[in-house]
C-alpha positions in Angstrom: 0.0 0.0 0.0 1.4 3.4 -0.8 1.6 6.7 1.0 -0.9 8.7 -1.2 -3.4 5.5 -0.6 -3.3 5.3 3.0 -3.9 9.2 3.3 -7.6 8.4 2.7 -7.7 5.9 5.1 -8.9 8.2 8.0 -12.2 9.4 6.1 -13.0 5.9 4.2 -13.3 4.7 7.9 -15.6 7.1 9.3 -17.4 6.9 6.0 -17.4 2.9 6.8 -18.8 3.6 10.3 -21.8 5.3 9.5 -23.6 2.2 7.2 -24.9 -0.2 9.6 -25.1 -2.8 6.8 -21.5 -3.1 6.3 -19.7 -3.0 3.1 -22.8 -3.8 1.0 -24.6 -0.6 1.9 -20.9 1.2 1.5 -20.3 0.4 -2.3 -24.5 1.3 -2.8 -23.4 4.6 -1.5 -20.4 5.3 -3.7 -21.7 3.9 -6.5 -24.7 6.0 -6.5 -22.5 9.1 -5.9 -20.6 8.2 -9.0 -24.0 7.6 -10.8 -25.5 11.0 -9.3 -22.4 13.1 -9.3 -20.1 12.1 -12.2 -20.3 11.0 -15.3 -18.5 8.1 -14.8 -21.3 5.6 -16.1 -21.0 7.1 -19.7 -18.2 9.7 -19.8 -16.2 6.5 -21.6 -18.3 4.5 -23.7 -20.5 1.3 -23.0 -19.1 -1.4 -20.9 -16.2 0.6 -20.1 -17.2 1.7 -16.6 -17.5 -2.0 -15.5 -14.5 -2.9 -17.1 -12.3 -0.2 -15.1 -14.0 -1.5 -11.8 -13.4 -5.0 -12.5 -9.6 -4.3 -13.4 -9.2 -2.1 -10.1 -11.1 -5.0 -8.5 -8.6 -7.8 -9.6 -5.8 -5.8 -9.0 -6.3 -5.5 -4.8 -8.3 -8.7 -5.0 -5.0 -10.3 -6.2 -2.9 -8.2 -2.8 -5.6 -9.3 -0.6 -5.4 -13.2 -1.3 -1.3 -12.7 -1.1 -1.4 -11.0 2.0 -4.4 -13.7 3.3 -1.7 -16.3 2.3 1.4 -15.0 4.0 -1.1 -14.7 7.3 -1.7 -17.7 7.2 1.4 -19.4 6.7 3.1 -17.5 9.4 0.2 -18.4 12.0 1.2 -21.9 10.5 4.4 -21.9 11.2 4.3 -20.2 14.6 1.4 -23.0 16.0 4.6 -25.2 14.4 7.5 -23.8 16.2 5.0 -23.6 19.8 4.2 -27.4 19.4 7.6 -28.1 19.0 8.8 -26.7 22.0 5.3 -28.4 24.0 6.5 -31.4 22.4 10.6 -31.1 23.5 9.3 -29.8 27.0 6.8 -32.7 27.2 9.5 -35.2 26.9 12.2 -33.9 29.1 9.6 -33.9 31.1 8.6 -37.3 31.1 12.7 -38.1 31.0 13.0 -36.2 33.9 10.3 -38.0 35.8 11.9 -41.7 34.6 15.0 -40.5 35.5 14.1 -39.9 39.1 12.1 -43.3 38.6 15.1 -45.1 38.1 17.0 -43.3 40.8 14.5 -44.1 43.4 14.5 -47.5 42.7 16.0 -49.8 45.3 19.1 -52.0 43.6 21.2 -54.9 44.9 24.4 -54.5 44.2 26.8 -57.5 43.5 30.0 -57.6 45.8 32.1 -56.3 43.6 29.8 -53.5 42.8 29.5 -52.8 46.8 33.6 -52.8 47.0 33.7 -50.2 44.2 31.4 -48.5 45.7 32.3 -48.0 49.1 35.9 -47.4 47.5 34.2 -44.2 45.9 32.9 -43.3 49.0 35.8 -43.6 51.0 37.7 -41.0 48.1 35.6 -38.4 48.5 35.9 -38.8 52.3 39.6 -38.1 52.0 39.7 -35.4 49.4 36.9 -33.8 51.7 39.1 -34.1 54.7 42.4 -32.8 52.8 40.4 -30.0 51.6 39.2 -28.9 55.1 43.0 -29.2 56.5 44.4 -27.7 53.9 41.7 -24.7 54.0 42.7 -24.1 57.8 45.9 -23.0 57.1 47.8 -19.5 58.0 48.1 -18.8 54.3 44.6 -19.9 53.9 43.1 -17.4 56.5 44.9 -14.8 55.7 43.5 -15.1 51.8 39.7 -15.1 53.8 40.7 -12.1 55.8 41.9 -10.7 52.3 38.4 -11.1 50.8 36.1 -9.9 53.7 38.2 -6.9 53.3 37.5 -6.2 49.8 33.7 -6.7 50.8 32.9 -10.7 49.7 30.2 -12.4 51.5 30.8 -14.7 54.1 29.1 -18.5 53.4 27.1 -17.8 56.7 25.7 -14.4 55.0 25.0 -15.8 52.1 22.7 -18.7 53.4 21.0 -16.2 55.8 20.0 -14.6 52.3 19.2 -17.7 50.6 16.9 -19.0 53.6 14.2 -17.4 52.5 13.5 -18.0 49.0 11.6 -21.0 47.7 13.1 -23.8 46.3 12.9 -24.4 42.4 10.5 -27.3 41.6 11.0 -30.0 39.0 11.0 -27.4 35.9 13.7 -24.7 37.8 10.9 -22.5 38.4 7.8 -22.1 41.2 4.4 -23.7 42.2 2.5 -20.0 42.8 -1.3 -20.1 44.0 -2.3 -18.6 40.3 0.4 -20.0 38.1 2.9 -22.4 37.6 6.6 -21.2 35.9 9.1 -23.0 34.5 12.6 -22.4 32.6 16.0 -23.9 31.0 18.6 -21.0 30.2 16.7 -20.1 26.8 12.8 -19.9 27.6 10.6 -19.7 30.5 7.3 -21.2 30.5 4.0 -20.1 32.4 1.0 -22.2 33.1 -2.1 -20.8 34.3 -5.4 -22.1 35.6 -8.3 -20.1 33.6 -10.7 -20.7 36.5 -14.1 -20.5 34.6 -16.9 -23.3 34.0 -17.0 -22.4 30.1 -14.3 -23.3 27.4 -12.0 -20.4 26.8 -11.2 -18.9 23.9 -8.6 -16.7 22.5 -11.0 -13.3 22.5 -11.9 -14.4 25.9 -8.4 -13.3 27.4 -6.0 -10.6 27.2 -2.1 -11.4 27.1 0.2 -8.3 26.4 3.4 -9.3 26.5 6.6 -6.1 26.3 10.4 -6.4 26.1 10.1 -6.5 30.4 6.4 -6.6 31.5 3.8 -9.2 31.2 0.0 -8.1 31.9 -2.8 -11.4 31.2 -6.2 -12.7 32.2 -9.7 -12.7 31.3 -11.6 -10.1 29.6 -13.5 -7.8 32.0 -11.6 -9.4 35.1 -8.4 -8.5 37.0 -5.3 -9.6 35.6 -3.9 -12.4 36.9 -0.6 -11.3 36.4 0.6 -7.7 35.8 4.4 -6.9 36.8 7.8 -6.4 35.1 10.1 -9.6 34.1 13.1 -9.6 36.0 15.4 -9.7 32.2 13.8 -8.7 28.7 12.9 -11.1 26.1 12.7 -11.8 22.6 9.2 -10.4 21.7 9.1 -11.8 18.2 9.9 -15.8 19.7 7.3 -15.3 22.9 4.1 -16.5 22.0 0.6 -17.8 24.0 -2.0 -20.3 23.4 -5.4 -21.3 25.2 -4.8 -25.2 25.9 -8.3 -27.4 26.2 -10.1 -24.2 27.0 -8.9 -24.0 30.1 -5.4 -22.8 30.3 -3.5 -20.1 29.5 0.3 -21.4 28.7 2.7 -18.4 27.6 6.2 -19.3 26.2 9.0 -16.6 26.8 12.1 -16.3 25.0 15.2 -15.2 27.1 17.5 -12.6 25.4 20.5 -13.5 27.7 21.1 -17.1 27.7 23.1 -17.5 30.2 20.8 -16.1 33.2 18.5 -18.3 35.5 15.6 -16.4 36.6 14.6 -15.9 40.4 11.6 -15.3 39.5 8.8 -14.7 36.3 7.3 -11.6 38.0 9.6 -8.9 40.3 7.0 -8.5 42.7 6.5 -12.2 43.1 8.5 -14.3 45.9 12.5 -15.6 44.4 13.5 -19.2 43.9 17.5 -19.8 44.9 18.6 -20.1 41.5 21.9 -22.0 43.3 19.6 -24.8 43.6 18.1 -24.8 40.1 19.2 -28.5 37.9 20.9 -27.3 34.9 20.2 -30.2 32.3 23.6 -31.7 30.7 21.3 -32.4 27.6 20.9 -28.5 26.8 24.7 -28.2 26.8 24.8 -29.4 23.4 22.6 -26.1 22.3 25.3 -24.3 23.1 28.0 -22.6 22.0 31.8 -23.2 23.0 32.2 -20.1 25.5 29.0 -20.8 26.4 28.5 -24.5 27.4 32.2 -23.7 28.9 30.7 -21.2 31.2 27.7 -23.4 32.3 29.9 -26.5 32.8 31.7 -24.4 34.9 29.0 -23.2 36.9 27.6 -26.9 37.2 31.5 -28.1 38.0 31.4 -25.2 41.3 27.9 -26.2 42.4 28.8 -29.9 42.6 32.1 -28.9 44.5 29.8 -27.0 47.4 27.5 -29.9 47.6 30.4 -31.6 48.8 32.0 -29.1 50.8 35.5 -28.7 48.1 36.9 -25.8 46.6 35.1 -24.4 43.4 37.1 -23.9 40.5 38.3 -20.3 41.8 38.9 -21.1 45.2 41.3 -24.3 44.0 43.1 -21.8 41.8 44.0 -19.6 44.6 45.2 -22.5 47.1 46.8 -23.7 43.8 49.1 -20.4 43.8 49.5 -20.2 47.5 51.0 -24.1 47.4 53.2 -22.9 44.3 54.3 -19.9 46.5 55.2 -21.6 49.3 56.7 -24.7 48.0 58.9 -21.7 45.8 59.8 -20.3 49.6 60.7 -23.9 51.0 62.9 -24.5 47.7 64.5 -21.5 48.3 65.2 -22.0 51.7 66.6 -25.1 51.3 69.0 -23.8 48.5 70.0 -20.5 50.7 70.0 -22.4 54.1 74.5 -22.5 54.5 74.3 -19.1 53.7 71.2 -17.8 56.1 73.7 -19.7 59.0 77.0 -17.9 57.7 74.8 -14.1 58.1 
């Protein structure tokens, strides 16, 4: 559509507005202007009237089929790309669930398998152990002094912070009264309950989703939610659907990948994304600095669970054991000469 086109577009409205009957009693009006005022019934000759108004009728018929077309096909291929990602998340899902199936299962373990195991066991006891002695020395202390200085929180402090905050469910995200959220480091998911006793459908609810606010529920009620997203998202990937009439799901793409969520609404209570369960199948999706970062992140995590270093921490006990192993070398070079002085 061109400029000089749309320019009309204000007045063919209100002209639109005022015939009750819709378009029929619209083109009765212009056409009996054109009839009345203009002589455009036999200014050109016989048949050529209808000829120009069937040519200027082709013409936009012909834009208004394409445009009909490319609608559809991108509603077509957006209710694609949404039940793909129901279909991935339904079957993580239902990995997830076997998973924790097969872990709660009780197994016997062969003799040999019970040696091994108790081996393990006993490993992890002495590396634990080392780790603790080797934390409690001078040097060690007086690298904990350094950092309280330069304002790091104390492991106390930070569980005092962490205390109260839920704790993520099954999908990284919260049970809430109204709503159920989800997330893995690209997408957060929303479920919500349309309370009602009649099938919902789309013109029932209203869902306006922004870069970093979400406002959504039922026509001529309170929203159910209305807040700001703690992060922005992709508004072109985040779509919503009504599922069986009854629920509202809403799909959120993250724009930074690399962020868990402590919550889907800012005014809502946090999770402790230091308990979330990163998935080792999503590292895969990732790029190389990426997945490097999250292993890393997974690697440190694992480490507090059972009470070692993380990655940092080992690096600086790694330099103060080069240091002082440098000193004892040294000394044991120097040691004629520190008697002759």
């Amino acid at each position: 559509m061109t400029k000089t086109e749309e320019q009309f577009d204000g007045m063919l409205l209100a002209l639109a507005q005022q015939h009750e009957g819709g378009v029929q009693d619209l083109l009765d009006t212009f056409f009996s202007f054109l009839a009345r005022k203009t002589d455009f019934y036999i200014g050109g000759g016989e048949g050529a009237a209808e000829k120009l108004v069937m040519s200027k009728f082709k013409k936009h018929e012909a834009s208004a089929l394409a445009k009909a077309a490319s609608d559809k096909a991108e509603r077509t291929e957006q209710e694609r790309r949404r039940k793909e990602r129901l279909e991935k998340k339904r079957k993580e899902e239902q990995a997830e669930e076997e998973k924790i199936d097969n872990d709660s299962r009780i197994v016997e373990l062969t003799d040999e398998q019970a040696v091994k195991l108790q081996e393990e066991i006993d490993n992890k006891k002495l590396a634990n152990d080392t780790a603790v002695a080797g934390s409690s020395n001078n040097s060690a202390k007086k690298d904990e002094n350094t950092d309280s200085k330069n304002g790091n929180v104390s492991d106390e402090e930070e569980d005092e912070k962490e205390k109260n905050k839920l704790k993520p469910n099954i999908g990284n995200g919260a049970d809430m009264p109204n709503y159920r959220w989800t997330q893995t480091l690209g997408e957060v998911e929303i479920r919500i309950p349309l309370k009602v006793n009649f099938s919902v459908r789309p013109r029932d609810v209203v869902v306006s989703i922004a870069k970093k606010h979400l406002n959504c529920g039922l026509k001529g009620h309170p929203p159910i939610l209305d807040g700001d997203f703690p992060h922005e998202v992709k508004l072109e990937e985040s779509t919503w659907v009504i599922e069986d009439g009854k629920l509202l799901l809403i799909n959120l793409e993250k724009v930074n990948k690399m962020q868990w969520w402590a919550h889907v609404i800012t005014s809502e209570p946090e999770i402790s994304t230091k308990k979330v369960n990163p998935e080792p199948s999503k590292l895969s999706d990732l790029d190389g600095e990426t997945r490097g970062l999250v292993e890393k992140m997974m690697y440190d995590q694992r480490q507090k669970e059972l009470g070692l270093p993380t990655s940092d921490e080992q690096k600086k006990q790694d330099v103060i054991k080069s240091l002082c192993n440098s000193i004892l070398r040294w000394t044991s070079r120097n040691v004629n000469l520190i008697k002759i002085i």
